[in-house]
DOVO-886375 format. One record per residue (C-alpha): residue number from 1; residue in one letter; x, y, z. Coordinates in steps of 0.1 Angstrom, whole numbers. Layout:
BEGIN
+-----+------+-------+-------+-------+
: seq : type :  east : north :    up :
+-----+------+-------+-------+-------+
: NUM :    a :     X :     Y :     Z :
...
+-----+------+-------+-------+-------+
//
This chain:
BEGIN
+-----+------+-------+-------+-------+
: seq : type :  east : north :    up :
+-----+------+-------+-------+-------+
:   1 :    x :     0 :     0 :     0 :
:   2 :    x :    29 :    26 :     8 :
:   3 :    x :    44 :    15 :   -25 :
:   4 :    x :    13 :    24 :   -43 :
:   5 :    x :    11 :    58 :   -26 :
:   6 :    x :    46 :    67 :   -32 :
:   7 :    x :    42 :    56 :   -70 :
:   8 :    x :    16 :    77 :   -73 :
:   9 :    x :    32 :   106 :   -57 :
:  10 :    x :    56 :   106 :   -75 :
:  11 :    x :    37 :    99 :  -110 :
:  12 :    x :    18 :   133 :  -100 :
:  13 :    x :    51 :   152 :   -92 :
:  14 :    x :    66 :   141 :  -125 :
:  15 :    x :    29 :   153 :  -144 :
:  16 :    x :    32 :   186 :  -123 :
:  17 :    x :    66 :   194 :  -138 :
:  18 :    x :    53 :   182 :  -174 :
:  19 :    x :    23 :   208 :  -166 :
:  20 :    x :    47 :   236 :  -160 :
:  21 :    x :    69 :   228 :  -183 :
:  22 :    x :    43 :   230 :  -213 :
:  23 :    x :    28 :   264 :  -197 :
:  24 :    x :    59 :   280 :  -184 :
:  25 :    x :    80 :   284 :  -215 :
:  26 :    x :   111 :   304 :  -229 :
:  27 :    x :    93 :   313 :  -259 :
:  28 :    x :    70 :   336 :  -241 :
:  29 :    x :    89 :   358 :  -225 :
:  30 :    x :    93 :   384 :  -250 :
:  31 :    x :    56 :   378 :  -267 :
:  32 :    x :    29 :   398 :  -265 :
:  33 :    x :    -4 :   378 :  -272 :
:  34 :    x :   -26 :   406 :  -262 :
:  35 :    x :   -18 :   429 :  -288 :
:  36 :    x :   -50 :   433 :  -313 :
:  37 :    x :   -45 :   433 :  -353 :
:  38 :    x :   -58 :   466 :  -362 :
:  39 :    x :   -56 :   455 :  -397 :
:  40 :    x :   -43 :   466 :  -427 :
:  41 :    x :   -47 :   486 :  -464 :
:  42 :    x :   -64 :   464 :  -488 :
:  43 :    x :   -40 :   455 :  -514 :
:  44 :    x :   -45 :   430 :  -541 :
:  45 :    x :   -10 :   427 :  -545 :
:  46 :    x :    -8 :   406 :  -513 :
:  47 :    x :   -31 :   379 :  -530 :
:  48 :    x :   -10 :   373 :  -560 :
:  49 :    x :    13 :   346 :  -555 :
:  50 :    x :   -12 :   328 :  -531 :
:  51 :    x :    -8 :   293 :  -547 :
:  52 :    x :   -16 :   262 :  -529 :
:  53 :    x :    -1 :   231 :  -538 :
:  54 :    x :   -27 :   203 :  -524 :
:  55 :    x :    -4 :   169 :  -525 :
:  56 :    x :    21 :   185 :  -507 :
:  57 :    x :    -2 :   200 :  -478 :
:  58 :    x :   -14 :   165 :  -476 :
:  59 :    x :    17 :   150 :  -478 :
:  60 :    x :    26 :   172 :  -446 :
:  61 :    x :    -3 :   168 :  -428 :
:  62 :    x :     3 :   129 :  -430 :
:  63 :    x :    39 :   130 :  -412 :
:  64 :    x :    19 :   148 :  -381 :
:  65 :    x :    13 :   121 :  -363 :
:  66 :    x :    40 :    94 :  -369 :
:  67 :    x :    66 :   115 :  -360 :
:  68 :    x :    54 :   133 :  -330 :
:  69 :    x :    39 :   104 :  -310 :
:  70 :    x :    29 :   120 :  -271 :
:  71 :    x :    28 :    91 :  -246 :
:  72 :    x :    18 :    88 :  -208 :
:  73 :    x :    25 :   117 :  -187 :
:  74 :    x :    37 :   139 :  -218 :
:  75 :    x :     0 :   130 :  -233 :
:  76 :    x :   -15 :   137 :  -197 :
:  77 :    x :     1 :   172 :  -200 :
:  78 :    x :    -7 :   182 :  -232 :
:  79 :    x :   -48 :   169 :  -226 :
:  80 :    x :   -47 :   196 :  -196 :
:  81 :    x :   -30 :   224 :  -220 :
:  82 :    x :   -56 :   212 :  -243 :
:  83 :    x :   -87 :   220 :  -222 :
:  84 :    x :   -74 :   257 :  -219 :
:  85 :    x :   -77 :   263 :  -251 :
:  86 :    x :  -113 :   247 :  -257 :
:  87 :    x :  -143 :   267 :  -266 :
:  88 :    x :  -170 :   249 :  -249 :
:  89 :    x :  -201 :   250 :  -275 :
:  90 :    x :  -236 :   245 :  -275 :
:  91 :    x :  -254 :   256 :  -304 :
:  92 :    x :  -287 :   237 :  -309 :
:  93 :    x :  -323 :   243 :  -323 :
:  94 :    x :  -327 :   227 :  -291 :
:  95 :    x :  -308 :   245 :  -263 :
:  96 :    x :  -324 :   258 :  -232 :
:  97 :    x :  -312 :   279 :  -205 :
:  98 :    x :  -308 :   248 :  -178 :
:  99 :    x :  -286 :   230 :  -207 :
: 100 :    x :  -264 :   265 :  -209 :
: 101 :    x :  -263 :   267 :  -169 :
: 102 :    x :  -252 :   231 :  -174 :
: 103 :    x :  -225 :   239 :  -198 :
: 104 :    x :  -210 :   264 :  -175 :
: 105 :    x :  -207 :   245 :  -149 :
: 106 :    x :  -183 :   220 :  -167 :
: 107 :    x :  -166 :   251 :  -185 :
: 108 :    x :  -158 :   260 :  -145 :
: 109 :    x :  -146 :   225 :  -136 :
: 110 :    x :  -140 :   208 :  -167 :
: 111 :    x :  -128 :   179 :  -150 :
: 112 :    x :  -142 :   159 :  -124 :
: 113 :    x :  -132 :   168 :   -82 :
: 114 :    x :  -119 :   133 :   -79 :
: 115 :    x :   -98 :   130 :  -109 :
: 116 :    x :   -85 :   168 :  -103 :
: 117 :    x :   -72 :   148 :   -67 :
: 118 :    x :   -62 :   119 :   -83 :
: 119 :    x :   -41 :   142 :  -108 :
: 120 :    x :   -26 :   166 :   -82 :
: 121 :    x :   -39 :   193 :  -104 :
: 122 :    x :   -60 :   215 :   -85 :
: 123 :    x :   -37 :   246 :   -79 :
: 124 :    x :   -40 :   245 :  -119 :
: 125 :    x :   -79 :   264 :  -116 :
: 126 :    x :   -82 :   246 :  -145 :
: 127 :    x :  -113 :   257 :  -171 :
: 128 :    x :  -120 :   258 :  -206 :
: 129 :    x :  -112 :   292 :  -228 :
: 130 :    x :  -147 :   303 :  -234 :
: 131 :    x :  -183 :   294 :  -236 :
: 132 :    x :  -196 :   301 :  -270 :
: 133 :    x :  -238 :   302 :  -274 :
: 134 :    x :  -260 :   317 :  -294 :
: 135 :    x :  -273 :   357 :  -290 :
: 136 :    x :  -305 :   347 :  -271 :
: 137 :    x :  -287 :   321 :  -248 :
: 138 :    x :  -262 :   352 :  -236 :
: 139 :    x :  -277 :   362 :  -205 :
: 140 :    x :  -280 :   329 :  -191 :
: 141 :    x :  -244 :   324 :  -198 :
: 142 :    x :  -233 :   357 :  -186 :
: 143 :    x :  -253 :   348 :  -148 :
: 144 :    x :  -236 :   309 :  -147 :
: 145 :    x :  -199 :   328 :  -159 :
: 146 :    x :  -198 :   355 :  -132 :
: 147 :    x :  -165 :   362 :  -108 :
: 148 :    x :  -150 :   336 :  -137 :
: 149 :    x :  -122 :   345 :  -160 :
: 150 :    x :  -138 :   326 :  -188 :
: 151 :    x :  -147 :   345 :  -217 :
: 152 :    x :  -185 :   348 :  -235 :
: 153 :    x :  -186 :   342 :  -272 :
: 154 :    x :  -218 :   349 :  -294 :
: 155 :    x :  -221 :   336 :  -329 :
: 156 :    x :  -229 :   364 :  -348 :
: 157 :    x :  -239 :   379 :  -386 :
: 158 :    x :  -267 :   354 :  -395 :
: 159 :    x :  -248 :   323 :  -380 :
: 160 :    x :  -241 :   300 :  -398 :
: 161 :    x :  -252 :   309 :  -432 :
: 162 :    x :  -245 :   344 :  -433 :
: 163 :    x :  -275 :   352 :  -458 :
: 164 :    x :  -290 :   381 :  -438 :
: 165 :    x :  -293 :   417 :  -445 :
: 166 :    x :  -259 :   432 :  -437 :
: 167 :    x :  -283 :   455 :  -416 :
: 168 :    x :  -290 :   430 :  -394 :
: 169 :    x :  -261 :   411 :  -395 :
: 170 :    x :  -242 :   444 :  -378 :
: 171 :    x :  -272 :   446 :  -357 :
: 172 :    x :  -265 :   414 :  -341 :
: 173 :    x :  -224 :   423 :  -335 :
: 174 :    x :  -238 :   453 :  -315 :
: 175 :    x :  -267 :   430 :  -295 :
: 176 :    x :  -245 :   404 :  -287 :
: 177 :    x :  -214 :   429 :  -270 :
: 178 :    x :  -240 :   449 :  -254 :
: 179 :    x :  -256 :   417 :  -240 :
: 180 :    x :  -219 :   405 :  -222 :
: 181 :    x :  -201 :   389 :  -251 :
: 182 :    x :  -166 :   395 :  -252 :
: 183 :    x :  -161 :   371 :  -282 :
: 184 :    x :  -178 :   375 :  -315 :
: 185 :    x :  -177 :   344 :  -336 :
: 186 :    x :  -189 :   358 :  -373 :
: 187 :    x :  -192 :   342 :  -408 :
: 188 :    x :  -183 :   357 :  -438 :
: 189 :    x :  -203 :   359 :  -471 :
: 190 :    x :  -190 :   329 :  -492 :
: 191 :    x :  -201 :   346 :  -523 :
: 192 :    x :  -174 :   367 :  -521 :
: 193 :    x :  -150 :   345 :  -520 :
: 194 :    x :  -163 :   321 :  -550 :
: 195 :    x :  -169 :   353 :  -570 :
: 196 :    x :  -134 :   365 :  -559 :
: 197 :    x :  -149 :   399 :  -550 :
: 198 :    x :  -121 :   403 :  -526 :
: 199 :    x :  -125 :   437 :  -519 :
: 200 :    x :  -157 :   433 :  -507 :
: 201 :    x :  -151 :   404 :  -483 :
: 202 :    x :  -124 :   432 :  -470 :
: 203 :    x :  -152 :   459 :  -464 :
: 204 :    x :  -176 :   434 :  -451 :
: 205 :    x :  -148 :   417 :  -424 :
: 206 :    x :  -139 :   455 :  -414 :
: 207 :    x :  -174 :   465 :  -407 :
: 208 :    x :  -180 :   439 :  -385 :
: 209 :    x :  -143 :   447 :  -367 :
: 210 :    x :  -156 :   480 :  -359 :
: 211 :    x :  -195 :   469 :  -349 :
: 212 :    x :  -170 :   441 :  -325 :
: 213 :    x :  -157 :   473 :  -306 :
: 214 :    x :  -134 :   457 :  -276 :
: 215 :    x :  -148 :   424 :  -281 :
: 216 :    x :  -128 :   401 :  -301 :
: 217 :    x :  -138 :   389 :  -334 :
: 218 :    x :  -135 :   353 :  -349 :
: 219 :    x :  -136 :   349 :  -384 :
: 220 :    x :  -157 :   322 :  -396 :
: 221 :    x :  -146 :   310 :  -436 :
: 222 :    x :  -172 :   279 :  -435 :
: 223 :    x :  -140 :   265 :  -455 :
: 224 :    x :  -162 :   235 :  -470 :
: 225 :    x :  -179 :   257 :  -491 :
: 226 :    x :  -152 :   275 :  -502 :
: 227 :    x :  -142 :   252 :  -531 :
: 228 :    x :  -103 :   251 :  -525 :
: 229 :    x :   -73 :   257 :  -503 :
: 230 :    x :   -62 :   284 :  -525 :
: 231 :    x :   -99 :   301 :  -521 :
: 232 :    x :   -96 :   290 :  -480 :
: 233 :    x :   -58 :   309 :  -481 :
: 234 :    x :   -67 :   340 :  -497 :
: 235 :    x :   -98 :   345 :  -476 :
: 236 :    x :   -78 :   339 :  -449 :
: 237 :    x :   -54 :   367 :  -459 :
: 238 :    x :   -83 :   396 :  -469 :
: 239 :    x :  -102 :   384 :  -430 :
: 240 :    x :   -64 :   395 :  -413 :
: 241 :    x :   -59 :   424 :  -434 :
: 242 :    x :   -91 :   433 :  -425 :
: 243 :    x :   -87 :   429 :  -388 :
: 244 :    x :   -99 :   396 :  -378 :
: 245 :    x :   -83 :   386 :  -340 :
: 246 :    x :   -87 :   346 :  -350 :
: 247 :    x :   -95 :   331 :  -383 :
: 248 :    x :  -116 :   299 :  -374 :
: 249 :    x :  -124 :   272 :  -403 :
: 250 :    x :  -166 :   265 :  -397 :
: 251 :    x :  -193 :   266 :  -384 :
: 252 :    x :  -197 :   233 :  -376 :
: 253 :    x :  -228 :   234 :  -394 :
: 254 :    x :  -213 :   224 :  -429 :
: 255 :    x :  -213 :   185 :  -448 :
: 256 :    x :  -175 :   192 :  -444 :
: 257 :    x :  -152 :   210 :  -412 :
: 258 :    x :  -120 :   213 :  -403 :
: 259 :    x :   -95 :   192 :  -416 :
: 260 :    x :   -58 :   191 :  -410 :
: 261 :    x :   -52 :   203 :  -448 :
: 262 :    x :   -74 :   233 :  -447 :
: 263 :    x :   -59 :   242 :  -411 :
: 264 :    x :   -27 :   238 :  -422 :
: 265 :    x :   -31 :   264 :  -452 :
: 266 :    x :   -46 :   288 :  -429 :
: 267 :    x :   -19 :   284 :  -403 :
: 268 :    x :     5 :   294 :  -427 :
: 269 :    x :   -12 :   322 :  -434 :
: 270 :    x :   -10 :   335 :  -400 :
: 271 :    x :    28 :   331 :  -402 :
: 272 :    x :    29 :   351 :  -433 :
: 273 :    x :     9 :   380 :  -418 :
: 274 :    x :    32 :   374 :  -384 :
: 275 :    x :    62 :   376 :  -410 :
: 276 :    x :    49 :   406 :  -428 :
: 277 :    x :    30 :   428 :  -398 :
: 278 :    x :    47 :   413 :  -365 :
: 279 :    x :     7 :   412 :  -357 :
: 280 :    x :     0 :   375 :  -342 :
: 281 :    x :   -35 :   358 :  -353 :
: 282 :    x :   -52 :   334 :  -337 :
: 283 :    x :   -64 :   301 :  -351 :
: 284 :    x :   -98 :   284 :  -341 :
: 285 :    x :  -104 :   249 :  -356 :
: 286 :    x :  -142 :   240 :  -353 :
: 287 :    x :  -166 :   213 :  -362 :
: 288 :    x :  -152 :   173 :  -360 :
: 289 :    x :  -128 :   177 :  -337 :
: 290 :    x :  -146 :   149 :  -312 :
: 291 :    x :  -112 :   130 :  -297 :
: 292 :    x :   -80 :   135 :  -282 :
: 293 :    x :   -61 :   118 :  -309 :
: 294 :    x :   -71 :   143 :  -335 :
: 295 :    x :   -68 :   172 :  -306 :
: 296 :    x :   -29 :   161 :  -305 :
: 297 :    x :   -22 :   163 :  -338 :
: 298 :    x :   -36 :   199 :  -344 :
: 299 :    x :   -15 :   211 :  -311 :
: 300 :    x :    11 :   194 :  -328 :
: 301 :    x :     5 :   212 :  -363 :
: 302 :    x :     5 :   244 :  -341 :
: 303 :    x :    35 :   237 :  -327 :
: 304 :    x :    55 :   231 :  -353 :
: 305 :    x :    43 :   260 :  -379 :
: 306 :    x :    39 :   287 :  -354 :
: 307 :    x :    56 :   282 :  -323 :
: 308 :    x :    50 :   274 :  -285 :
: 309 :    x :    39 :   305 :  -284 :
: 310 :    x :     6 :   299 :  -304 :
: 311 :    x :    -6 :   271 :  -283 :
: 312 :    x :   -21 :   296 :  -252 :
: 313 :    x :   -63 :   306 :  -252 :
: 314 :    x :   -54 :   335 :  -270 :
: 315 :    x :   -39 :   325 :  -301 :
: 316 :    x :   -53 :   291 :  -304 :
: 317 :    x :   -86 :   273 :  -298 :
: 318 :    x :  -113 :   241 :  -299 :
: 319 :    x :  -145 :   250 :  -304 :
: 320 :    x :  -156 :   217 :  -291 :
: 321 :    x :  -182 :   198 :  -268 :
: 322 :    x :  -179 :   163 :  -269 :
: 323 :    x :  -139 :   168 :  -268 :
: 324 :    x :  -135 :   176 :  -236 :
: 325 :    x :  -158 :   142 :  -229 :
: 326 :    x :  -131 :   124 :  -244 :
: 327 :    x :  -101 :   141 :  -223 :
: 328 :    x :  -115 :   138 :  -194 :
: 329 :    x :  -122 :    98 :  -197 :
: 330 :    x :   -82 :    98 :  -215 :
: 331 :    x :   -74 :   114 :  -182 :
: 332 :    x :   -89 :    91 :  -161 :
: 333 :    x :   -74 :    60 :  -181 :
: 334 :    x :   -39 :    81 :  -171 :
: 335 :    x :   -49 :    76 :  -136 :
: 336 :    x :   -62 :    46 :  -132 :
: 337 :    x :   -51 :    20 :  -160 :
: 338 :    x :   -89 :    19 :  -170 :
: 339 :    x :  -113 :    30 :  -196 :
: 340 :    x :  -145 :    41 :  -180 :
: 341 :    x :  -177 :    44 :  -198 :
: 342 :    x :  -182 :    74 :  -218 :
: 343 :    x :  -218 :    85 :  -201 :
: 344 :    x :  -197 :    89 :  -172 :
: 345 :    x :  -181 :   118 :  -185 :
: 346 :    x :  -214 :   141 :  -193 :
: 347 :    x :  -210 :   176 :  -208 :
: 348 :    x :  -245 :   192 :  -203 :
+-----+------+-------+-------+-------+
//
């Protein structure tokens, strides 16, 4: 029995370190996350040799995963990191106020009071990033959130189509920040893009910017229905220009979300602005991401093409809800050597 207990003191001292190690790094030190992209001139000259080679964005995307493989208390880490930077979602025909209340609740403790003792991660104050609802669910949201330091995200502009007057759709910005959203999740008009009116996708994206105020604003591409990674890069370039905080890939509404390709492109993008502007972007991959295997492999991809800087709530984010289901049970596998049942592991 003393064995036991020293084992798994010492398992948890060894995971604390890991812990640190992964939010305590070098590469921070001189960065400044906070600092907001006021945009830039449009210029068609900075979509001109936007290109996009498919096979070999593939061809990256597939050497992800075999040669980064996270194990045991390095995985147990990185899960933790990984519920930071989750966007806990509910956006349903369906949702009620009791289901939102719900919600927040896990968003404050994301994992259960036993496995937080079991971990020896409680001086963590662990929660997710945000809680993102729609405009009419706010207020409930804003009641559960109080004396938290989570943040409120709306989805916005005629989510997730984007089809309604631009009236309206600037209407809704100014709704959702006066109702306690500090995070505006908007879509663009994909017309624009398969038309390649890029200089009104610029003048749409900046409106909203401005309606956003000091709320910051997500950039929704709905990439499936862009037709192709070059499309997916160059709206990506015209939302940043135009003064987008994040650039996110769906709605989660579409046949088809994120993918690793289509992230990947739009990651790179961000480095190219960060080259060009110094200005750091966020990244919000949304819509399919269900599992802690795939989770790695995008903190991975982050890692890799932006830095350790990128993987912290403000530059990078899930928007998730049946994710952090799956961590939590990975976590308790960690723990215990067993897989529980996934109802035990309830989101809202």
């Amino acid at each position: 029995m003393n064995t036991n207990k020293h084992s798994t003191k010492t398992q948890n001292t060894q995971l604390d370190k890991k812990i640190l190690n992964l939010v305590d790094s070098d590469e921070l030190e001189n960065s400044d996350n906070n600092l907001r992209n006021p945009g830039v001139d449009f210029s068609l000259d900075m979509l001109s040799n936007i290109s996009i080679n498919r096979s070999a964005v593939e061809r990256r995307c597939s050497n992800y995963g075999p040669r980064r493989s996270i194990k045991k208390d390095n995985q147990a880490a990185w899960l933790l990191k990984a519920i930071s930077l989750i966007d806990l979602t509910t956006l349903s025909g369906d949702d009620t106020v009791a289901r939102v209340r719900r919600l927040c609740s896990k968003a404050k403790q994301p994992i259960s009071h036993s496995l937080e003792r079991e971990l020896g991660t409680k001086s963590l104050n662990l929660s997710v990033a945000a809680v993102c609802v729609y405009h009419d669910m706010l207020s409930a949201a804003k009641e559960a959130l109080k004396g938290t330091k989570i943040n409120l995200a709306a989805v916005s502009t005629g989510f997730p189509a984007g089809l309604s007057p631009l009236p309206l759709r600037l209407q809704e910005i100014e709704y959702s920040v006066n109702s306690g959203a500090n995070e505006i999740d908007i879509v663009i008009s994909r017309r624009h893009v398969l038309e390649g009116n890029w200089k009104a996708l610029y003048e749409e994206v900046k409106m909203f910017r401005e309606k956003c105020g000091d709320a910051h604003m997500k950039t929704i591409l709905a990439t499936g229905e862009l037709g192709n990674l070059t499309n997916i890069a160059k709206a990506s370039q015209i939302c940043m220009m135009a003064g987008a905080d994040f650039i996110k890939t769906s709605t989660g509404k579409e046949s088809v979300n994120a993918t690793l390709p289509v992230s990947l492109v739009m990651v790179r993008m961000i480095r190219n602005y960060y080259n060009e502007t110094g200005i750091s972007i966020g990244f919000k991959a949304a819509g399919g991401i269900s599992d802690t295997k795939t989770a790695l492999l995008y903190m991975t991809m982050i890692k890799e093409e932006l830095g350790r800087q990128w993987l912290e709530p403000d530059l990078f984010r899930f928007g998730a809800s049946s994710l952090l289901g799956d961590i939590e049970r990975q976590l308790d596998h960690f723990s215990t050597g067993f897989y529980s049942a996934s109802y035990r592991h309830p989101i809202a």
